[in-house]
N, C-alpha and C positions, 0 to 999 in steps of 0.2 A: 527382532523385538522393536517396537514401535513404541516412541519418547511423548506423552503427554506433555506438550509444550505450557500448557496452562499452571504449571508449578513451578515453576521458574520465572514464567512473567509475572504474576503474581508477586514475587521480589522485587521486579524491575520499579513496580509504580512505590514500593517502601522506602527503596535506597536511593541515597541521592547520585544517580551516575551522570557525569559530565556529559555533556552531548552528545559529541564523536563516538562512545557509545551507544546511546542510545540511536542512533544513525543506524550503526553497524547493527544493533539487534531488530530495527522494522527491515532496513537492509534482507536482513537474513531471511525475516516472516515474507517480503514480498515474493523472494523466490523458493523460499519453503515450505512456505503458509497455502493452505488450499483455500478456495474461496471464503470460507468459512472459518476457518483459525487466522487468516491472516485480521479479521478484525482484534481475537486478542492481542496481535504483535502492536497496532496498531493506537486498543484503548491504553498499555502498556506504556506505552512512548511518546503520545500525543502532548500528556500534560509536560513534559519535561523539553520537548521540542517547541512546540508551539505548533497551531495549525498552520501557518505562514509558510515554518519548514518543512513542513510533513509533505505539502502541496507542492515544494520546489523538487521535494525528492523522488514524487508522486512521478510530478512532470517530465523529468530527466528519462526518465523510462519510454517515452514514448515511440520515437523511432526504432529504438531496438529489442524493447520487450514489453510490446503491448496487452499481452498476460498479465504482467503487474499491474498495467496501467487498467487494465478492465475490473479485477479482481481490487483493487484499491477504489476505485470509483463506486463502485457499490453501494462499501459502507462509508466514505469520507463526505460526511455533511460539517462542513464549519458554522461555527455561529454568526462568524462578520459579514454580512451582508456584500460587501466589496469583495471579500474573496469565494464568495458562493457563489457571484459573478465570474468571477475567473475559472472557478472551478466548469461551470457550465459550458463558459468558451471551451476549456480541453476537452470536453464529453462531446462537444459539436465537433473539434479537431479531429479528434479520437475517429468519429463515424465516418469524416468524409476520407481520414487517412485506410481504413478499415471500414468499408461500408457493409459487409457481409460478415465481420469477425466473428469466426468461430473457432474453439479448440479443442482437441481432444485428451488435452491435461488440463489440469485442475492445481497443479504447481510448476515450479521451474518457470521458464522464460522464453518456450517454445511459443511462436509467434501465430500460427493457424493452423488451424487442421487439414490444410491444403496439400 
């Protein structure tokens, strides 16, 4: 049976959940969100996080699970100009770490289709 995660996030942006929380649920979206749902885990948590952290939790992924980090990249556009800069630096990191990155999943934290 497969869980429609959009019914539950949909609570996430009503309630007020403490941070650490909301961590632990983009958390969970990055590795079980597929390209395409991990933006609901995303719009979900963003206002309650802030985009500053969304991008530090973005970034921590890079070395070892650069699935999240491509799959988050996608749709993470911030509005502050200084850190849309920043964000571009990791997209540049990202390709010379990964110049060829491909996968053949769509979740989890498998790193290439190699």
């Amino acid at each position: 049976m497969r869980i429609n995660p959009g019914a539950g996030l949909r609570l996430v942006k009503r309630v007020q959940l403490v941070p650490v929380f909301l961590e632990v649920i983009l958390e969970h979206g990055f590795v079980y969100g597929n390209a395409s749902s991990v933006r609901m885990f995303y719009e979900a948590t963003v206002d309650g996080l802030g985009e500053r952290r969304v991008y530090q939790l973005i970034s921590a992924h890079l070395e070892r699970a650069p699935l999240i980090v491509d799959k988050m990249l996608y749709w993470f556009r911030p509005d502050d100009e200084a850190l849309m800069q920043e964000v571009q630096a990791l997209k540049a990191r990202f390709n010379e770490m990964y110049p060829s990155f491909q996968s053949n999943h769509s979740t989890g934290i498998l790193p290439t289709g190699r």
